[in-house]
C-alpha positions in Angstrom: -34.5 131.0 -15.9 -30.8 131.8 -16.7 -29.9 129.6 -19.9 -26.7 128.0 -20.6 -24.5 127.7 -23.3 -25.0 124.7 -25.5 -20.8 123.8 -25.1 -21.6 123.9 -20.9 -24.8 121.6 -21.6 -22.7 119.1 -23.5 -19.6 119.2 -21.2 -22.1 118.9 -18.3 -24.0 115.4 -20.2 -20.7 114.2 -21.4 -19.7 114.0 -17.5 -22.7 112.5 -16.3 -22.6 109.9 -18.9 -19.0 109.1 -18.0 -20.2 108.4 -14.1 -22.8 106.3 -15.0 -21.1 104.3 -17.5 -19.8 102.0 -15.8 -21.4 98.9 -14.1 -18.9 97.8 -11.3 -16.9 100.0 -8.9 -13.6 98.7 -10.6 -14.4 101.0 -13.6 -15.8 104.0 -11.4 -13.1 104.6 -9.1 -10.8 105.7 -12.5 -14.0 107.8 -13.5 -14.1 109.3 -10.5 -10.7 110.5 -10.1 -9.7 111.3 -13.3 -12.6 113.9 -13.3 -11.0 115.4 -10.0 -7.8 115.6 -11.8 -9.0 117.0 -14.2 -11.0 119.8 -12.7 -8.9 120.5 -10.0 -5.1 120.2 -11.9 -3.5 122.6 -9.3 -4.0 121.3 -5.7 -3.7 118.1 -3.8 -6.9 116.0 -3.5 -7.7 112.0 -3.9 -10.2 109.6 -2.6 -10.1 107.0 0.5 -12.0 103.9 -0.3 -12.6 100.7 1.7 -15.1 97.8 0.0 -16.9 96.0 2.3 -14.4 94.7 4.9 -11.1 95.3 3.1 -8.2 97.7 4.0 -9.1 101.6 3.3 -6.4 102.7 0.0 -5.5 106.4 -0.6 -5.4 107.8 -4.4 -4.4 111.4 -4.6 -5.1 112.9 -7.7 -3.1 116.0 -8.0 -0.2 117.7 -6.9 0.5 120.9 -7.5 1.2 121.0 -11.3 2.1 117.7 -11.1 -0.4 114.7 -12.4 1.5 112.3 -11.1 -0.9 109.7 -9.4 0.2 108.3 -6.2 -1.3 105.9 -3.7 -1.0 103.2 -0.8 -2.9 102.0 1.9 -4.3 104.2 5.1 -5.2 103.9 8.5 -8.5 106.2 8.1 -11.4 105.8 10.6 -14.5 106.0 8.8 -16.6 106.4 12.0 -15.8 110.2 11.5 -18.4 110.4 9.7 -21.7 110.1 11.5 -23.6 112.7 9.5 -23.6 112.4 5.9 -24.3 116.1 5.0 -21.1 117.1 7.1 -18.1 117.9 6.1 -14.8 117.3 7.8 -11.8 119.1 8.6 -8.7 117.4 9.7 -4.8 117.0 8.8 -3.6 113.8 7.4 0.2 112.8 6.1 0.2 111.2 3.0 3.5 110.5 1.3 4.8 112.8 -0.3 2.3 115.6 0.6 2.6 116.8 4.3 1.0 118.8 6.9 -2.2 120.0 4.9 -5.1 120.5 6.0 -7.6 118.7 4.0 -11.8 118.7 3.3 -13.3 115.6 3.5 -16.7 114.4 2.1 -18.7 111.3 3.4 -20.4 108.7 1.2 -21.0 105.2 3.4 -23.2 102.8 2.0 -24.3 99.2 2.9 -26.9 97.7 0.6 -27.7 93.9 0.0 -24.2 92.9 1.6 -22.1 95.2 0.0 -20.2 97.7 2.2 -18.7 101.1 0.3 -17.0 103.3 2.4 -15.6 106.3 0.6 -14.3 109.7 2.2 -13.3 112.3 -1.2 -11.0 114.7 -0.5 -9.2 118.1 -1.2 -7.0 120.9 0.1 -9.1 122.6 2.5 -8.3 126.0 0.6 -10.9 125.3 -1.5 -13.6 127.0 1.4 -12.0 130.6 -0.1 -13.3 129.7 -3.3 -17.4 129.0 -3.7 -17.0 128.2 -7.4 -14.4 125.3 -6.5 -16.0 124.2 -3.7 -19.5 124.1 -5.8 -17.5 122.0 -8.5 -15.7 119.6 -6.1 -19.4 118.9 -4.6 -21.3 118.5 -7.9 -18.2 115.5 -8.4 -19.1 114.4 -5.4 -22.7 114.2 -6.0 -22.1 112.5 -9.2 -20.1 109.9 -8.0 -22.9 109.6 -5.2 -25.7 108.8 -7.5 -22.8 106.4 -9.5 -22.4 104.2 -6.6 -26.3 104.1 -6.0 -26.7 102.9 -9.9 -24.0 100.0 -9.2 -25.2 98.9 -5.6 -28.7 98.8 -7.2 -27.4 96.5 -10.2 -25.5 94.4 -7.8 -29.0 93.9 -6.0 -30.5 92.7 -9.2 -27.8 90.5 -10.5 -27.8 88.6 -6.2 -31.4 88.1 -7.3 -30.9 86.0 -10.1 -27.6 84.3 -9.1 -28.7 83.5 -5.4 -30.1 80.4 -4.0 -33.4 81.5 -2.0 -32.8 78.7 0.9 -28.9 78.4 1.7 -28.0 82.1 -0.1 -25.6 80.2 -1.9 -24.6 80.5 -5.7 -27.4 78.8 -7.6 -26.8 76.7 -11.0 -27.1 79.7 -13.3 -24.3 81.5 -11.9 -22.7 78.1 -11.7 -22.8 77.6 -15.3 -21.6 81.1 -16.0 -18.6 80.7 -13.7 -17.1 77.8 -15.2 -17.7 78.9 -19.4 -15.5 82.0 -17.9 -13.1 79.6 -15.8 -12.9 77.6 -18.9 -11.7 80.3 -21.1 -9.3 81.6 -18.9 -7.9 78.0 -18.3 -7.2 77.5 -22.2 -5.5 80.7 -22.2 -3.2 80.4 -19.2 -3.1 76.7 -19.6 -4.3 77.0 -15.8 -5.9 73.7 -14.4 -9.3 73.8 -12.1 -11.7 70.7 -10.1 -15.0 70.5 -9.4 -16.7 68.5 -6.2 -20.1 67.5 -7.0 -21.3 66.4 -3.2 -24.9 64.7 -2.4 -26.0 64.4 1.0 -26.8 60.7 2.2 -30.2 60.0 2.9 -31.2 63.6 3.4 -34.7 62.8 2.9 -35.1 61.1 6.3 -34.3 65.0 7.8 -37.5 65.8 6.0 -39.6 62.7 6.6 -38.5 62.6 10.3 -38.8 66.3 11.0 -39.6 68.9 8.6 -38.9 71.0 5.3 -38.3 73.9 7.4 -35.8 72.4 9.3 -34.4 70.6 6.5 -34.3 74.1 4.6 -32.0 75.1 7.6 -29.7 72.5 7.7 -28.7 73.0 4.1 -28.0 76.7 5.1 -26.0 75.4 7.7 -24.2 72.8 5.5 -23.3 75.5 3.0 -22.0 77.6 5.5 -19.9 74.8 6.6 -18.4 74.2 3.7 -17.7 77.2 2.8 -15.5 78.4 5.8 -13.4 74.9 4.9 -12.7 76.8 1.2 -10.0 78.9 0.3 -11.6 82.6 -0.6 -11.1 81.7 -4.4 -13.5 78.6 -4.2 -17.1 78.8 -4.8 -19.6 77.1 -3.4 -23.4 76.2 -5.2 -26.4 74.7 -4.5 -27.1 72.3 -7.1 -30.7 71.5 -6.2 -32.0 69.1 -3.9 -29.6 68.5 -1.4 -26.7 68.5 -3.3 -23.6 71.0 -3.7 -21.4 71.6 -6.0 -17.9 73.4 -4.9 -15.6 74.7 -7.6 -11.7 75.3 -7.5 -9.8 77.7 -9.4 -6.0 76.6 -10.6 -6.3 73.6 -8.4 -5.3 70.0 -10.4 -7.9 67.0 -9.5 -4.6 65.8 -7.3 -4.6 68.7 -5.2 -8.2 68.8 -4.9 -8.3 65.7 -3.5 -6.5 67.0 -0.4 -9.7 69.7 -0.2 -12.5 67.0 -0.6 -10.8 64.9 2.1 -11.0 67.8 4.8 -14.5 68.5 3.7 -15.2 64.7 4.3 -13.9 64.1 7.6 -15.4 67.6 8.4 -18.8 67.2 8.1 -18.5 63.5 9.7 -17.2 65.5 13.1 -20.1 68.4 12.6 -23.0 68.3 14.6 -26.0 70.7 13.2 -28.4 71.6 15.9 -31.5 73.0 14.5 -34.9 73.6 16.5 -33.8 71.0 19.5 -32.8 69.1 16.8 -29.0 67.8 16.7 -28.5 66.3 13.1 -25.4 64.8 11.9 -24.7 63.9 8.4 -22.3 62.1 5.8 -22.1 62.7 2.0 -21.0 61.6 -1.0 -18.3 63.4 -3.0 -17.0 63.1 -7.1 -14.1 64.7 -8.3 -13.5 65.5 -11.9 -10.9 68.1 -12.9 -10.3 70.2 -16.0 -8.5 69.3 -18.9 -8.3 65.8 -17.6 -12.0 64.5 -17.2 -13.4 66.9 -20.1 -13.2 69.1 -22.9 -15.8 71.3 -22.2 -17.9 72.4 -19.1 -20.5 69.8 -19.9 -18.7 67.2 -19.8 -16.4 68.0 -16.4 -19.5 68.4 -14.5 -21.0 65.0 -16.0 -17.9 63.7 -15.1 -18.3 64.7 -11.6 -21.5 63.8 -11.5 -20.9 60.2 -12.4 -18.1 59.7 -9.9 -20.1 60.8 -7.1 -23.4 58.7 -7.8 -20.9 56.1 -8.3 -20.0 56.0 -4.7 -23.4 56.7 -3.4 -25.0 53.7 -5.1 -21.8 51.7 -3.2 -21.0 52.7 0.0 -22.3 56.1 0.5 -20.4 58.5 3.0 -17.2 58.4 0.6 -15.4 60.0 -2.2 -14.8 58.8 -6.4 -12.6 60.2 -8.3 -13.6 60.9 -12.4 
């Protein structure tokens, strides 16, 4: 076997390392074209990238001499692609490189939820030259078995985070979300709420028809709720029947505004489960942050303690901390 020099090993570890380095695709996609600048200084060449339903985004990585980077967004069908082992010839006009005729590589993924479409590519010149083409696959490759390390992290992080039943947020992640949101309030001075919500006599679901059904339902529920959020807002299962929604840079006035459309939501909604056709009412506590605590203890409490407040009353209501 052919040995290589000790420099080529390093150089060759040094650029694995730097691919799988990184543990979300925020901090690959530099990795990943910094290495094609570097490698490949004199022709055009870049990356098209959508994640999971987004728009697809162009980053060329070279031209010419020039390491300028430039990017934008694209109109790019990824449906070219149907065979992952091909390659694919076609001209594309990206600003301000025109009429070239550029190599495309496929890398489509979907695992657990998470959708990476990524098409590299380069100036197609590269077919007259084995030793760049070899070089522009291997980075390929590389950035290949990088995405397959994060996807598989991803899975194992949803598997700790994720409620079994609704497939909401659970508690944990909960907790983790608002020590962060907490932080970055106190140094943007930034404001946030949180909904605590109980479902009213939830346990006659489950005495009446079943824990199966009633599992359903609080998918359902969640789901509900969660297309009356903004995309910022989180929504968690608690435990039990009870939620708990969360609202970045929203003030306990404005949040009010939010609990009172979730309210007079779920009063309209009909759930139909197995034959079954449930409706439901709940009862909501607001608290905000800085106002109704100091920490993330004590907001929760505090939203806690307004909602059993009006569930020990009236029920089917809101309480503000």
């Amino acid at each position: 076997m052919k040995s290589l020099k000790n420099k080529e090993i390093m150089v060759d570890i040094a650029l694995v390392k730097d691919f799988l380095a990184p543990d979300d695709f925020s901090e690959l996609f530099p990795v990943y074209i910094n290495a094609l600048k570097d490698n490949f200084k004199d022709m055009p060449l870049g990356v098209i990238w959508s994640m999971e339903d987004a728009k697809a985004f162009y980053r060329v990585a070279s031209i010419s001499s020039n390491d300028e980077l430039h990017s934008g967004e694209v109109d790019f069908d990824f449906s070219l692609f149907t065979d992952k082992n091909k390659t694919v010839r076609a001209k594309m006009v990206f600003e301000p490189i025109k009429d070239i005729e550029y190599l495309f590589f496929h890398l489509n993924k979907t695992v657990e939820g998470i959708d990476v479409k990524v098409a590299s590519f380069i100036d197609a010149s590269v077919l007259s030259n084995n030793e760049s083409l070899e070089k522009f696959k291997l980075l390929t490759d590389l950035f290949n078995e990088a995405v397959n390390k994060i996807l598989k992290l991803e899975k194992i992080k949803n598997l700790t985070i994720i409620d079994d039943v609704t497939g909401l947020y659970n508690t944990r992640h909960l907790y983790s979300v608002l020590n962060q949101a907490l932080v970055q309030s106190n140094r943007y001075f930034s404001e946030f709420s949180l909904i605590f919500i109980d479902l009213d006599r939830f346990k006659e679901i489950n005495d009446n028809y079943n824990h199966l059904i009633g599992s359903k339902i609080l998918k359902m529920v969640g789901e509900f709720f969660a297309e009356l959020l903004r995309k910022a807002d989180m929504v968690f299962r608690y435990g039990g029947d009870e939620f708990v929604i969360y609202l970045p840079h929203t003030s306990k006035n404005k949040a009010s505004v939010v609990v009172n459309r979730l309210m007079k939501g779920l009063r309209k909604k009909t759930f139909s489960v197995d034959g079954a056709t449930i409706n439901l009412t709940a009862s909501f506590g607001v608290s905000g942050y800085p106002d109704d605590g100091k920490n993330v203890r004590d907001v929760m409490r505090s939203a806690d303690e307004a909602m059993y407040k009006i569930k020990k009353t009236s029920r089917n209501g809101v309480e503000f901390a």
